[in-house]
TINULUM-767383 format. One record per residue (C-alpha): residue in one letter; chain; x, y, z. Coordinates in pm, 1 decimal. Each point is the difference from the previous one (the first is absolute). Example, Ala and Ser with C-alpha at 12.3 -4.5 7.8 and 13.67 -1.06 7.14 Angstrom:
# residues 2
+----+----+----------+----------+----------+
: aa : ch :       px :       py :       pz :
+----+----+----------+----------+----------+
:  A :  A :   1230.0 :   -450.0 :    780.0 :
:  S :  A :    137.0 :    344.0 :    -66.0 :
+----+----+----------+----------+----------+
This chain:
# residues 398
+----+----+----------+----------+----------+
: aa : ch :       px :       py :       pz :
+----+----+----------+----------+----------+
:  X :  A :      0.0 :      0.0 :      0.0 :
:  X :  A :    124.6 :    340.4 :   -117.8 :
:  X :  A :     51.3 :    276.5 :    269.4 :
:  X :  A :   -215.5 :    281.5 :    -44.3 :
:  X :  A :    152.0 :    321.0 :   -205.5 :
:  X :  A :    175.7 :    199.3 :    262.8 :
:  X :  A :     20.5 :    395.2 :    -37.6 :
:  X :  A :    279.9 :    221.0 :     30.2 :
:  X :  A :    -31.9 :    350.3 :     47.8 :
:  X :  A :    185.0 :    272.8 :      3.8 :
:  X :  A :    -12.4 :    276.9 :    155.6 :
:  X :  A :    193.6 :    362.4 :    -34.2 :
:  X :  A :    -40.4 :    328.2 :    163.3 :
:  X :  A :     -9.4 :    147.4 :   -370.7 :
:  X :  A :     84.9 :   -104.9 :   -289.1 :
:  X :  A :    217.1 :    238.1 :   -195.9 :
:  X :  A :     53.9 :    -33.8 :   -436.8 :
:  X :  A :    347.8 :    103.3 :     27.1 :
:  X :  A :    155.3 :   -147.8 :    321.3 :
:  X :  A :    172.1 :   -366.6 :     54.0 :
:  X :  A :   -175.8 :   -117.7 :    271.9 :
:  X :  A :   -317.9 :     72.5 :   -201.9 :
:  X :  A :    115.4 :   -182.2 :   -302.9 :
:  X :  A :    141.5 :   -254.2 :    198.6 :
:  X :  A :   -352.1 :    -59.0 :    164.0 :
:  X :  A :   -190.5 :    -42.9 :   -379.0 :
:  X :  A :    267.0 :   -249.6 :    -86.2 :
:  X :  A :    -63.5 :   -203.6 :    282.0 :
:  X :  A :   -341.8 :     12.0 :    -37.2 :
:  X :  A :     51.8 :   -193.7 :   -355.4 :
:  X :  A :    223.7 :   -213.7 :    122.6 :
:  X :  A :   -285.8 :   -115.1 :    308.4 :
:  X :  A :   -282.9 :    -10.6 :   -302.0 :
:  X :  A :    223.4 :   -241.1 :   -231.3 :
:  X :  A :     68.6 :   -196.0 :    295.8 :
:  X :  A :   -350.3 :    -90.7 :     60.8 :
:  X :  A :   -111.7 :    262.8 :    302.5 :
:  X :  A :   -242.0 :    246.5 :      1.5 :
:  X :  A :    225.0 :    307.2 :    -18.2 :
:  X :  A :   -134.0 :    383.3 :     37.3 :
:  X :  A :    153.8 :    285.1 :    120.2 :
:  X :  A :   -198.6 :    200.6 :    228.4 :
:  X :  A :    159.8 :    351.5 :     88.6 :
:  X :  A :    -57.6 :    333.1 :    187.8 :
:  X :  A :     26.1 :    198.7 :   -260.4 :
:  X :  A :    151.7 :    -20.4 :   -426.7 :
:  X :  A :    124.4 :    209.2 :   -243.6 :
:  X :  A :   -213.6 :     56.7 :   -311.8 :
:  X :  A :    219.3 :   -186.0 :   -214.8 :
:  X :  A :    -65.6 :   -284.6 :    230.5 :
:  X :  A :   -299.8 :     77.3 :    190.0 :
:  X :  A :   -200.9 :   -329.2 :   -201.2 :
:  X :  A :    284.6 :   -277.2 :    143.6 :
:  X :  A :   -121.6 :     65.8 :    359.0 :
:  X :  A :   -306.8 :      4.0 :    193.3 :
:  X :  A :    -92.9 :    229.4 :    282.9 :
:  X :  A :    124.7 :   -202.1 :    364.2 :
:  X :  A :   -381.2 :     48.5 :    100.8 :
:  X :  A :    -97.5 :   -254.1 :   -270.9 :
:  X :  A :    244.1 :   -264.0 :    179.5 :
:  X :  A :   -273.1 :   -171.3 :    200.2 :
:  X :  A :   -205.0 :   -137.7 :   -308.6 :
:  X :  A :    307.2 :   -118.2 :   -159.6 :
:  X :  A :    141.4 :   -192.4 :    338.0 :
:  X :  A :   -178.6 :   -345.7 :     13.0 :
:  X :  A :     61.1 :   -117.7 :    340.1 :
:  X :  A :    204.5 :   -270.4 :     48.5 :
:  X :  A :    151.2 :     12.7 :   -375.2 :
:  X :  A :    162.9 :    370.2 :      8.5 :
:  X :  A :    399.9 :    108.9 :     96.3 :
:  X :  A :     84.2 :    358.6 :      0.9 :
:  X :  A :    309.1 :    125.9 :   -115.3 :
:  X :  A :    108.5 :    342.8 :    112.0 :
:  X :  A :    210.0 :    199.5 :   -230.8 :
:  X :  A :    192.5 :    223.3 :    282.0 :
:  X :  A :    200.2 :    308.2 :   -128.5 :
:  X :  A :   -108.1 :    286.7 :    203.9 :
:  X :  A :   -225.2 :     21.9 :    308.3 :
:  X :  A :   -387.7 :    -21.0 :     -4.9 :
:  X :  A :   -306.6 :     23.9 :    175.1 :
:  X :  A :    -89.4 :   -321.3 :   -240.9 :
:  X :  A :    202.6 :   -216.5 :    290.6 :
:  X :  A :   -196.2 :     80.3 :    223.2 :
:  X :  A :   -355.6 :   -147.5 :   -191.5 :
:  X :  A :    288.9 :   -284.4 :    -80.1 :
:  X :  A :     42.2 :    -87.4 :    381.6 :
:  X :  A :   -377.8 :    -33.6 :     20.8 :
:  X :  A :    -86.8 :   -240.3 :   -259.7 :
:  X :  A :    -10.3 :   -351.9 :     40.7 :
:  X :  A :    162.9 :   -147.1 :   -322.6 :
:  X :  A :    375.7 :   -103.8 :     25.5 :
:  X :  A :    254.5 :    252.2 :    -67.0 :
:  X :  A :    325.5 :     44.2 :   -192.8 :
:  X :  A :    213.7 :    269.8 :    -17.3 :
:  X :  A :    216.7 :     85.1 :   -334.8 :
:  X :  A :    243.7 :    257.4 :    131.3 :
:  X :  A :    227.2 :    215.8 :   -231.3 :
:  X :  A :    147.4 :    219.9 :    216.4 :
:  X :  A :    -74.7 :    334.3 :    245.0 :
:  X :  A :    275.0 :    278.7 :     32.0 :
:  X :  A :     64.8 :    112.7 :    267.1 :
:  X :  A :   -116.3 :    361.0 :    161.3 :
:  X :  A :    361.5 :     93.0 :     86.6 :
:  X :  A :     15.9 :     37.9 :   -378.7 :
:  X :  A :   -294.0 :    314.2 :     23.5 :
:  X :  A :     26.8 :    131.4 :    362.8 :
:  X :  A :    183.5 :    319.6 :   -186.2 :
:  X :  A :   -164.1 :     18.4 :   -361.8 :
:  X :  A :   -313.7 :   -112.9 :     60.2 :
:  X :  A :   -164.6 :     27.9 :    347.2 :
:  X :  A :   -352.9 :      0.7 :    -83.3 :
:  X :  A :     81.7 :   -346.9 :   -123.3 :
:  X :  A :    114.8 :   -186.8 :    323.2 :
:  X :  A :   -330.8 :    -68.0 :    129.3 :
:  X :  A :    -54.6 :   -177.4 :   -288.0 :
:  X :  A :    315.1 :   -179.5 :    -69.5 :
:  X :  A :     12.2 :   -130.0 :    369.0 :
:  X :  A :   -362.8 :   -158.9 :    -16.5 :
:  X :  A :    183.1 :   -242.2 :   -308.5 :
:  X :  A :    235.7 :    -90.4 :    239.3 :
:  X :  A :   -284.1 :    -34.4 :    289.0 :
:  X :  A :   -211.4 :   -239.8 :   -216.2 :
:  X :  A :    300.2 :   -185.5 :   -102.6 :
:  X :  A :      8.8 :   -147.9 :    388.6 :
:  X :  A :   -369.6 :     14.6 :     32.4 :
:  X :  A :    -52.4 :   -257.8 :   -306.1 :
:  X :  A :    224.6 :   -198.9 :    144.0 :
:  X :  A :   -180.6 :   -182.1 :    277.2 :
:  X :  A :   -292.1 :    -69.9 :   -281.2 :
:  X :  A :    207.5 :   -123.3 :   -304.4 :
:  X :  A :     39.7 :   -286.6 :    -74.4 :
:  X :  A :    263.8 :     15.9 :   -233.4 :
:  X :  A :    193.8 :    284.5 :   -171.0 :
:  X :  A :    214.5 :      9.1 :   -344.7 :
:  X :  A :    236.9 :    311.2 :    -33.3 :
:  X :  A :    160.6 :    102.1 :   -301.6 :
:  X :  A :    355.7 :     15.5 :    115.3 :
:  X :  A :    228.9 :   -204.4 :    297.5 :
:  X :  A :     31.8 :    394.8 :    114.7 :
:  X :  A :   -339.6 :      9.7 :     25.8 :
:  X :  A :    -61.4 :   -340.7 :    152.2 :
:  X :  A :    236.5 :    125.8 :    299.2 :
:  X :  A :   -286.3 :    319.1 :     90.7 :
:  X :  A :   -236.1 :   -325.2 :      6.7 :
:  X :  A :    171.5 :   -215.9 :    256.8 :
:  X :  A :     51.0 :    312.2 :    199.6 :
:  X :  A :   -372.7 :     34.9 :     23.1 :
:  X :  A :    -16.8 :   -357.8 :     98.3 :
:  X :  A :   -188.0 :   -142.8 :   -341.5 :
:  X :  A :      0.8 :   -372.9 :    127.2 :
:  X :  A :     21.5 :   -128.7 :   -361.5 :
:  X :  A :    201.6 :    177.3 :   -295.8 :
:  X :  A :    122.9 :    -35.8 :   -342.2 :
:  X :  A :    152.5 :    215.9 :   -258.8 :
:  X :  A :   -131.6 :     55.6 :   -390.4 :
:  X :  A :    166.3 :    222.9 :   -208.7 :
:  X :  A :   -290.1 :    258.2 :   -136.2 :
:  X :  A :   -167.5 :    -79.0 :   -366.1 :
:  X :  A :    249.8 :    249.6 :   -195.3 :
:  X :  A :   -114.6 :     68.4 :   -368.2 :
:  X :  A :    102.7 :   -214.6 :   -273.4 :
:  X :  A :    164.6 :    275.9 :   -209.6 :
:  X :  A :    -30.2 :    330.2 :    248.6 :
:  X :  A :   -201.7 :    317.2 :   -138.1 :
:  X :  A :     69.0 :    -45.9 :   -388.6 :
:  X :  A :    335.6 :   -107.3 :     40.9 :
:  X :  A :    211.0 :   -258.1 :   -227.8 :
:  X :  A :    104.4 :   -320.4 :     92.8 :
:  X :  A :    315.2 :    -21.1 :    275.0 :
:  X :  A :    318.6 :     47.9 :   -171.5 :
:  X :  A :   -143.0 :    199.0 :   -265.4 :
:  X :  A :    165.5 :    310.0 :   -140.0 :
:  X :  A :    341.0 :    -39.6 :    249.0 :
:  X :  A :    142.3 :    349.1 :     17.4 :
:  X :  A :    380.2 :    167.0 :   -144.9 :
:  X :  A :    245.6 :    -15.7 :    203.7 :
:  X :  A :    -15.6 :    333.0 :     75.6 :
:  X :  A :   -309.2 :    220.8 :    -71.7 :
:  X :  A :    208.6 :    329.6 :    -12.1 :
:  X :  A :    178.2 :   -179.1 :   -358.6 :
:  X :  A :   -361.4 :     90.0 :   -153.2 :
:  X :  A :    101.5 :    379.4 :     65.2 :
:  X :  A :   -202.8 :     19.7 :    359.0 :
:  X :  A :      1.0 :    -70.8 :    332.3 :
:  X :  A :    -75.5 :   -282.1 :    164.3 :
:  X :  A :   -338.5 :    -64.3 :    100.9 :
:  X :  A :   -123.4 :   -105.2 :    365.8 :
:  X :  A :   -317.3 :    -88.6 :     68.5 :
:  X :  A :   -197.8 :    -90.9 :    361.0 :
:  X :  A :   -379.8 :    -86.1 :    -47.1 :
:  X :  A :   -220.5 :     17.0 :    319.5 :
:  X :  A :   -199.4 :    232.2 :    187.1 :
:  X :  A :    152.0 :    289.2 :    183.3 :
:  X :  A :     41.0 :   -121.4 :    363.1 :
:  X :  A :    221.5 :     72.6 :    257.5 :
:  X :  A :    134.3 :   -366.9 :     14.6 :
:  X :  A :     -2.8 :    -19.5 :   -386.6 :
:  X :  A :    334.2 :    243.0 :     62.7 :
:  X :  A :     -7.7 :    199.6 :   -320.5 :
:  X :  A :    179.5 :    290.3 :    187.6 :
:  X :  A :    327.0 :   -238.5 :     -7.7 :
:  X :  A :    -32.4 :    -88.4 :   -330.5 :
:  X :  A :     37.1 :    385.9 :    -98.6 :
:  X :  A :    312.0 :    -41.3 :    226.5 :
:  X :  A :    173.7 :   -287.1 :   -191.2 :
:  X :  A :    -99.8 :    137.0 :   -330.9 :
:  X :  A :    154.3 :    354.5 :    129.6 :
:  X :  A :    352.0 :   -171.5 :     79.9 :
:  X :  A :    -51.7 :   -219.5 :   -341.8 :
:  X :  A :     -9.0 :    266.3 :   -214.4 :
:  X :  A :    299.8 :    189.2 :    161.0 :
:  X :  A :    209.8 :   -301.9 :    -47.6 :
:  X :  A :    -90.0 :   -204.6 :   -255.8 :
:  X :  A :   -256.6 :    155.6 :   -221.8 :
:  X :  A :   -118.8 :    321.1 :     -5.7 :
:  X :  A :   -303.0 :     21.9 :   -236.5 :
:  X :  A :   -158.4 :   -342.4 :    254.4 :
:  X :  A :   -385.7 :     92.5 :     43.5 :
:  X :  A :   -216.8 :   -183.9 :    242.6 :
:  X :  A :   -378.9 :    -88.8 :    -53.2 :
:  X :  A :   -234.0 :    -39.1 :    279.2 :
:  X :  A :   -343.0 :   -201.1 :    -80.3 :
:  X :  A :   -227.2 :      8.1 :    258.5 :
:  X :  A :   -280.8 :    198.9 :    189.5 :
:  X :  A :     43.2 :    206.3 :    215.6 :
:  X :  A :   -232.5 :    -34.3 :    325.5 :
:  X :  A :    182.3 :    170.7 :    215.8 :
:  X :  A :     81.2 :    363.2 :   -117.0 :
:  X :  A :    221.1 :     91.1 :    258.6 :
:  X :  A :    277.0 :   -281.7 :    -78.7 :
:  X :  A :    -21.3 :     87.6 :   -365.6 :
:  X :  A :     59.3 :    334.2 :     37.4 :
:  X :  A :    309.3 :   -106.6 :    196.4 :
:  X :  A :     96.4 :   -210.7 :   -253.9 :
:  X :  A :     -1.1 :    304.6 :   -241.0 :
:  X :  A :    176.3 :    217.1 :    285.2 :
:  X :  A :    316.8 :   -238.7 :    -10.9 :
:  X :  A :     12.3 :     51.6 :   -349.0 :
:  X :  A :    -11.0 :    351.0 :    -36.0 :
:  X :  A :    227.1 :      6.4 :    307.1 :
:  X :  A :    310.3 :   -210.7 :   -191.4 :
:  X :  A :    -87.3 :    158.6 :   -317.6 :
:  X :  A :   -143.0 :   -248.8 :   -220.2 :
:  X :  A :   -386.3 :     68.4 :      5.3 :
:  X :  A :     31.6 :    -29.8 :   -404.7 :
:  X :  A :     87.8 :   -341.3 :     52.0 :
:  X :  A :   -256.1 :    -76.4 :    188.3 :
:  X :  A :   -314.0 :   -147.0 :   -135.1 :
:  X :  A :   -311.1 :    -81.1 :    205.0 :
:  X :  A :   -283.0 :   -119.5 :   -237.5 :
:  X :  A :   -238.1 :   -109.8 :    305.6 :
:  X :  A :   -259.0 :   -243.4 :    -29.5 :
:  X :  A :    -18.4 :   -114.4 :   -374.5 :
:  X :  A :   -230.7 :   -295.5 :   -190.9 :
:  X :  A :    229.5 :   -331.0 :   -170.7 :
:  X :  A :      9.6 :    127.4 :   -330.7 :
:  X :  A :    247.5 :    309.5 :    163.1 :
:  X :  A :    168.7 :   -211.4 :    252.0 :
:  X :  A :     98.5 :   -246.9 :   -258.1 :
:  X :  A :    124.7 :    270.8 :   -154.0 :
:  X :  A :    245.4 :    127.1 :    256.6 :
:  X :  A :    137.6 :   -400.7 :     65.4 :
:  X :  A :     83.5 :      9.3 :   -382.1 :
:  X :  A :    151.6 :    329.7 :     11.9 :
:  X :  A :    227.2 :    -39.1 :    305.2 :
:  X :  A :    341.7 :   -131.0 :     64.1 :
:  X :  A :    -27.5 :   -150.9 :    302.8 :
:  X :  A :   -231.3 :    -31.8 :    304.4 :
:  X :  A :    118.9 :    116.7 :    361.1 :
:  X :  A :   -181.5 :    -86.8 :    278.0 :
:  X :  A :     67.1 :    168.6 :    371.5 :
:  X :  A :   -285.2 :   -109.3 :    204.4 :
:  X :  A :     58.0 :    -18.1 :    317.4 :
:  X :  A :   -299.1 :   -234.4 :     30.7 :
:  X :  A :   -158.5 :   -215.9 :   -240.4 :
:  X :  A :   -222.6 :   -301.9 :     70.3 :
:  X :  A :     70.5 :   -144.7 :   -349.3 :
:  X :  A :     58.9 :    319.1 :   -309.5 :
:  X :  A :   -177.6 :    -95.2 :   -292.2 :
:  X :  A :    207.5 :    215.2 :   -234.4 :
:  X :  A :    325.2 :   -178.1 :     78.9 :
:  X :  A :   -143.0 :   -283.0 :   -211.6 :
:  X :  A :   -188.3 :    243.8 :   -272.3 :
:  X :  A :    330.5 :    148.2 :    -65.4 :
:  X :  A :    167.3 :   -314.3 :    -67.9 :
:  X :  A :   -288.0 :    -65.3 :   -221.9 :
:  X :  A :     64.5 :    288.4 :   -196.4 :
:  X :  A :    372.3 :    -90.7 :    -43.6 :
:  X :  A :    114.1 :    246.4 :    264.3 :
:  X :  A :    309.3 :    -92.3 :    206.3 :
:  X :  A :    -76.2 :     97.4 :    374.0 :
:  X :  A :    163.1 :    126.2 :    347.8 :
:  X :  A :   -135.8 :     34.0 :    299.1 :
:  X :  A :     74.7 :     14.0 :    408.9 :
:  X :  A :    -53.7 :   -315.0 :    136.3 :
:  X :  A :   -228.0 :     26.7 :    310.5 :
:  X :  A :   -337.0 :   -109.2 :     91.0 :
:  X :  A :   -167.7 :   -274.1 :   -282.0 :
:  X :  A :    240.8 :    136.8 :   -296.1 :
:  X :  A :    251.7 :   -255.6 :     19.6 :
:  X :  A :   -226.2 :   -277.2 :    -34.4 :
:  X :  A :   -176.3 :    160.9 :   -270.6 :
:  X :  A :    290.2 :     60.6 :   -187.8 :
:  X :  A :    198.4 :   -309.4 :     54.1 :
:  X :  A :    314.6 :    -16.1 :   -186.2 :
:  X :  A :   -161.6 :    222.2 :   -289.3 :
:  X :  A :    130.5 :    322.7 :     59.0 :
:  X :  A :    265.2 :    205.7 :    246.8 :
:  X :  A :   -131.3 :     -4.0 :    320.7 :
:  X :  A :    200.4 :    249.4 :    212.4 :
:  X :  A :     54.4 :    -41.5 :    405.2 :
:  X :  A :     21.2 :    380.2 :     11.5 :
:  X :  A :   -110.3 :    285.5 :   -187.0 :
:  X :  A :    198.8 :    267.0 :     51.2 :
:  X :  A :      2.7 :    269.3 :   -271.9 :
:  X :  A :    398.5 :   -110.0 :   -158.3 :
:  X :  A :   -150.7 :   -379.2 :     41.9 :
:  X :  A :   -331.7 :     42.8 :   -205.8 :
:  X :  A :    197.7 :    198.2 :   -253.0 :
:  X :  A :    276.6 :   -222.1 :    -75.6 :
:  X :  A :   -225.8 :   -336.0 :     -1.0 :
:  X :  A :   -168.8 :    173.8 :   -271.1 :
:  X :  A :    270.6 :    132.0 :   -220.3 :
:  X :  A :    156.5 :   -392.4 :     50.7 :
:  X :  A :   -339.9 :   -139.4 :   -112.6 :
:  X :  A :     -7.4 :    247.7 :   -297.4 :
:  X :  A :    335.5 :    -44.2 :   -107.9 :
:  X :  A :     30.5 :   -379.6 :     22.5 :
:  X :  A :   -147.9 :   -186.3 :   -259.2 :
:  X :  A :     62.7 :   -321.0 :    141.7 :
:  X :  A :   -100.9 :     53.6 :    314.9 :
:  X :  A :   -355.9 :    133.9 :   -165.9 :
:  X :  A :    -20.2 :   -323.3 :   -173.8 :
:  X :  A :     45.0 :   -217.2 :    280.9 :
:  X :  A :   -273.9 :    240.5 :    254.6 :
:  X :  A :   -213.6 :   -100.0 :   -359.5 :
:  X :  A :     19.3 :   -352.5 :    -16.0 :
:  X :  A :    -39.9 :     -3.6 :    401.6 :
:  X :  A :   -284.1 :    189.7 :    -38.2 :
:  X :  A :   -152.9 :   -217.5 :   -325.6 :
:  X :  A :     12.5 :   -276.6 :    331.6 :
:  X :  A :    -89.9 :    233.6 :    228.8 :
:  X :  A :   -341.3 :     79.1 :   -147.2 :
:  X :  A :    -57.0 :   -360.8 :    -51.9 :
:  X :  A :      0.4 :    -30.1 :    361.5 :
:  X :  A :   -335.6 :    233.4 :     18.5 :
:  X :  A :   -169.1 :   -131.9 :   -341.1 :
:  X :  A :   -355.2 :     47.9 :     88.5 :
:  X :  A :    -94.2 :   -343.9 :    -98.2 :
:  X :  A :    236.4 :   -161.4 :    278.3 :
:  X :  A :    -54.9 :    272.3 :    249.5 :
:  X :  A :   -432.3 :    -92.6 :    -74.2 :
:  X :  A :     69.2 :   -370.1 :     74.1 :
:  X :  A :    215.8 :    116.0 :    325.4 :
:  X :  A :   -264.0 :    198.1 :    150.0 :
:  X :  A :   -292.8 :   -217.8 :    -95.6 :
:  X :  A :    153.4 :   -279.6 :    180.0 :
:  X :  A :     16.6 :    180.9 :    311.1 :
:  X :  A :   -325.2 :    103.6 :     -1.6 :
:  X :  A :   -102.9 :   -373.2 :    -34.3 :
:  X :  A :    277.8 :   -126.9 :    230.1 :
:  X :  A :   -208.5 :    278.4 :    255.8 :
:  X :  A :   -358.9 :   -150.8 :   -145.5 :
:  X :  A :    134.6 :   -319.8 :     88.9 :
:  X :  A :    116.4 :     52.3 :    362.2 :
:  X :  A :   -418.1 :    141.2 :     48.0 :
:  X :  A :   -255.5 :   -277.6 :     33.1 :
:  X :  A :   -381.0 :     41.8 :     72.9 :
:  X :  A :    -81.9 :    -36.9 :    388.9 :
:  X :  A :   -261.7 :   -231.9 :     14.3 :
:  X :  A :   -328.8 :    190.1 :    133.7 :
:  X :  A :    183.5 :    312.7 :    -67.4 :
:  X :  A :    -89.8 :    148.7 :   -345.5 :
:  X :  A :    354.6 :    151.2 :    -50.7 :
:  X :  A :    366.5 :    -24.6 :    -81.6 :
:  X :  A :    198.7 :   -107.4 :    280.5 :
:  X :  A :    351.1 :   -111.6 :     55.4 :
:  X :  A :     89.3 :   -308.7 :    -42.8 :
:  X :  A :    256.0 :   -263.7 :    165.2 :
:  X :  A :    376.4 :    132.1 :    -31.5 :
:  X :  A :   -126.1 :    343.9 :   -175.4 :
:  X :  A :    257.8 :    185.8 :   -159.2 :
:  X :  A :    390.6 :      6.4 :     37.2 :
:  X :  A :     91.1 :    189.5 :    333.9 :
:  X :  A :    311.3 :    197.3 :     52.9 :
:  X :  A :    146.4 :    190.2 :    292.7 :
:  X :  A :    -76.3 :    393.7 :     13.8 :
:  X :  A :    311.7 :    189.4 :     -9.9 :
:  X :  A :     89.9 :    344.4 :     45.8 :
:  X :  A :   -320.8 :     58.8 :    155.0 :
:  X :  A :   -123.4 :    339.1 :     63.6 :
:  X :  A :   -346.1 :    227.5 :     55.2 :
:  X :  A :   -229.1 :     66.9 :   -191.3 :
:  X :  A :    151.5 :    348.4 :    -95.5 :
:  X :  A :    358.5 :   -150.3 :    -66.0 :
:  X :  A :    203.2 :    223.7 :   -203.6 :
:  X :  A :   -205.9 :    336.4 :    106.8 :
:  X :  A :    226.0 :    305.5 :     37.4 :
+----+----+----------+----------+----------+
């Protein structure tokens, strides 16, 4: 005898066209419907360009058959969705991609640390009611056993097959020097204007780039900017060392323009000073871009053995890992074929069949209590680990 069709749905504070945790959410919704589950995506709030993939959170209760319904929670930023979460009786997941921390904002963005706390707050409240949680990084996995998750796995995200309009990896490898096309060399950074994002050292290593190695370098910024303060910073430094000309902040754009920019820049230069995975570090190697980038937080694992990953970034450090990756043809061609594996290692295909079998690893580890009309766990549920580094609920507050 078959076992009735199980649902799996997701939920999402709001889901956003252009953001990765949004896209991530859509993919993973396929993935759940080819699998066999009932899969919708019920959110607190959409885009237009998106606003038919979800369904208000109120409609949840129809859609929850008791006894045949798991919730996943997509959890990004804080929400008063946890707390209708807590409440509800179906069996909960949490898919966790990452929450920066407010010592990142304290100075830029004040007004924001109410809110960026409460992600951190509902990280430790849904522990006690998950069941399971998947993060999208071993960085991220760590803010998880912190919080005491009793079972946890990691799944890379769903990245994009070819990136926004880009070519296939390896495609349309770079001179060995831009400047022998008769300009500068072209740097580019794509993500939104944060404090953590560090775009204000970026303008510093380009600064001490073009006074020592090229001096017609340009840097291109792609990215909102949310937080108007830190931008305007970002523009300060530049005027302040002189090169506000080579300075280009295009803000938010759509994938026709940020392909674009990937296939019109020289390299990629990432740094963050915290990243729970960087989707761009794999769009630029899609586009054929060579990249370097400070090697904190989830970058490392993200890049792997694809690019330079630098243990400091200091100004005369940035600078010169860039002119070496410019000017060295074979090392370029060896960061490409590394990165030709690298993206391999995230092919959404692989990555779909990953995080579908955790999902029913977690289905499996739920059985029906007899007499009880719901989900509950069953013998030996989930794979336990020790909490480490445990802290409050406001860890990493100012």
């Amino acid at each position: 005898m078959s076992r009735p069709r199980v649902a799996v749905h997701q939920v999402i504070p709001f889901l956003h066209a252009a953001d990765a945790s949004g896209a991530h959410t859509l993919a993973a919704r396929d993935a759940l419907r080819a699998a066999g589950y009932d899969a919708e995506v019920f959110a607190g709030g959409a885009d237009d360009e998106v606003a038919g993939e979800a369904r208000p959170v109120g409609e949840l209760g129809g859609l929850a058959p008791p006894g045949r319904t798991v919730l996943l929670y997509q959890l990004a930023v804080g929400s008063d969705i946890v707390d209708h979460l807590l409440q509800r009786p179906e069996p909960l997941l949490v898919n966790y991609h990452n929450l920066t921390p407010a010592s990142f904002f304290w100075r830029w963005a004040p007004s924001w640390l109410a809110a960026v706390q409460s992600g951190r707050r509902d990280l430790y409240r849904l522990a006690g009611r998950a069941r399971h949680a998947i993060a999208v990084s071993r960085f991220n996995e760590l803010d998880l056993l912190a919080a005491g998750y009793p079972s946890t796995a990691v799944v890379p995200p769903f990245v994009p097959a070819t990136g926004p309009g880009g070519p296939p990896a390896g495609a349309g490898r770079r001179p060995a020097r831009a400047a022998a096309g008769g300009r500068g060399a072209r740097w580019l950074f794509v993500g939104k204007l944060l404090p953590h994002k560090a775009a204000h050292d970026l303008v510093k290593a380009l600064a001490v780039h073009r006074r020592l190695f090229d001096p017609r370098a340009t840097l291109t910024l792609v990215g909102g900017e949310p937080v108007p303060e830190y931008a305007q910073a970002v523009r300060d430094v530049a005027a302040a060392l002189g090169i506000a000309d080579a300075v280009r902040m295009l803000g938010r754009v759509d994938d026709l323009a940020l392909a674009d920019a990937y296939r019109r820049a020289d390299v990629l230069v990432c740094l963050s000073d915290h990243e729970g995975f960087c989707f761009p570090l794999l769009e630029a190697m899609r586009h054929g871009l060579p990249v370097v980038a400070y090697g904190t937080a989830a970058i490392p694992e993200t890049v792997g053995d694809a690019g330079l990953v630098l243990a400091r970034k200091d100004p005369l450090t940035v600078a010169s890992a860039v002119d070496r990756v410019l000017g060295d043809g074979r090392l370029r061609g060896r960061l490409a074929a590394a990165a030709g594996c690298r993206l391999a290692a995230f092919d959404p295909a692989s990555v779909g069949e990953r995080f579908v079998a955790e999902i029913e690893g977690a289905v499996d580890r739920l059985r029906l209590l007899p007499g009880a009309g719901r989900l509950g766990p069953g013998p030996g549920a989930g794979r336990t680990r020790p909490a480490v580094a445990a802290g409050g609920p406001d860890a990493g507050a100012p």
